[in-house]
N, C-alpha and C positions, 0 to 999 in steps of 0.2 A: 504494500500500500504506500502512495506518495501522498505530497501535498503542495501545493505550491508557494512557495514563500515569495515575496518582493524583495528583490535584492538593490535597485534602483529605479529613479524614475526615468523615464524613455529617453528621454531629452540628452541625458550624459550619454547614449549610446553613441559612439562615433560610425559610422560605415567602413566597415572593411579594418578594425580596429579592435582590439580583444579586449574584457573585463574579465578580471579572475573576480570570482565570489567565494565565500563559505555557506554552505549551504546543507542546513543536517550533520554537520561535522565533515563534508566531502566539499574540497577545492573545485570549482567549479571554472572551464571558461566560456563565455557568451558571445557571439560574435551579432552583430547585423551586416550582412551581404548587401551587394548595391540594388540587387531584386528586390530587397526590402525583407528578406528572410532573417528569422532569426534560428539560431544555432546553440546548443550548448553540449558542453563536451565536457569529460573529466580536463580537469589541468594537470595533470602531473603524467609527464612523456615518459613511458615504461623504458627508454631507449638510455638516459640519461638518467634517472631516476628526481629529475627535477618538478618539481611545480611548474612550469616554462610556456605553458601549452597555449597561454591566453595571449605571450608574446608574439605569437608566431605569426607567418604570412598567409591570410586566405587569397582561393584563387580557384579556378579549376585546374584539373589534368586530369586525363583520358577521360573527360566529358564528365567526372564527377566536380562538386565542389567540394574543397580540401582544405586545412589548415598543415601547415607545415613547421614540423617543430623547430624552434631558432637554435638546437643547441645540435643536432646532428641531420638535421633538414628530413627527415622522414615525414611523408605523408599520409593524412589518416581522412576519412571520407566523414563528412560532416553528417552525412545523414546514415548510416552505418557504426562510424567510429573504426574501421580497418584501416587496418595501416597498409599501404599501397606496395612498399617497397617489401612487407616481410607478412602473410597470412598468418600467419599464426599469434600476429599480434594484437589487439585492439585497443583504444579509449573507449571506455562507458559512452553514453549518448544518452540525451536527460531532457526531457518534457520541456518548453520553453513556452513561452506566449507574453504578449502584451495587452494588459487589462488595467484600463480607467488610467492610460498613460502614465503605468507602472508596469516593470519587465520582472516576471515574476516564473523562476523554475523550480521544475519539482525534481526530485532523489529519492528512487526506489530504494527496497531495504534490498535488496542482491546488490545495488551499484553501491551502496554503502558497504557493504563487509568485502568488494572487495577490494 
């Protein structure tokens, strides 16, 4: 079971620009896309073992959209969370939306233990 918390109001969101949150106890990053989509993903890149994930560059490649981690540039698919370069890896991927011009995500209890 989720819920959705507010983490900010919409307005701070930049396009194309990452926000890390804490959300539930779980690092969260948020992106808004220029389609006007919003995104959130765990923050912390399995590759580096850093929190990093909110720094990173979106974008697409091979037709998905991506975030790319800034610390050893591995790509993970926004709407999935696989990591492009190595299957067997993923980021979490976590309920988002904007409600009453508040950006507000939710963290299941599986994407919290793990």
């Amino acid at each position: 079971m989720s819920e959705f918390v507010t983490i900010c109001a919409a307005e701070r969101l930049i396009t194309g620009v990452g926000v890390a949150a804490l959300v539930n106890g779980q690092q969260v990053a948020v992106f808004r896309l220029r389609d006007g989509s919003l995104h959130a993903v765990g923050n912390h890149d399995p590759f580096s073992g850093a929190n990093v994930i909110s720094r990173g560059l979106v974008g697409s490649l091979e037709g998905r959209q991506v975030v790319a981690s800034p610390v050893y540039k591995q790509h993970f698919d926004l709407l999935t969370g696989a990591c492009l370069e190595d299957a067997g890896v993923s980021i979490p991927v976590h309920a988002v939306r904007e409600q009453d011009g508040m950006i507000q995500v939710a963290v299941t209890q599986a994407a919290r233990a793990a």
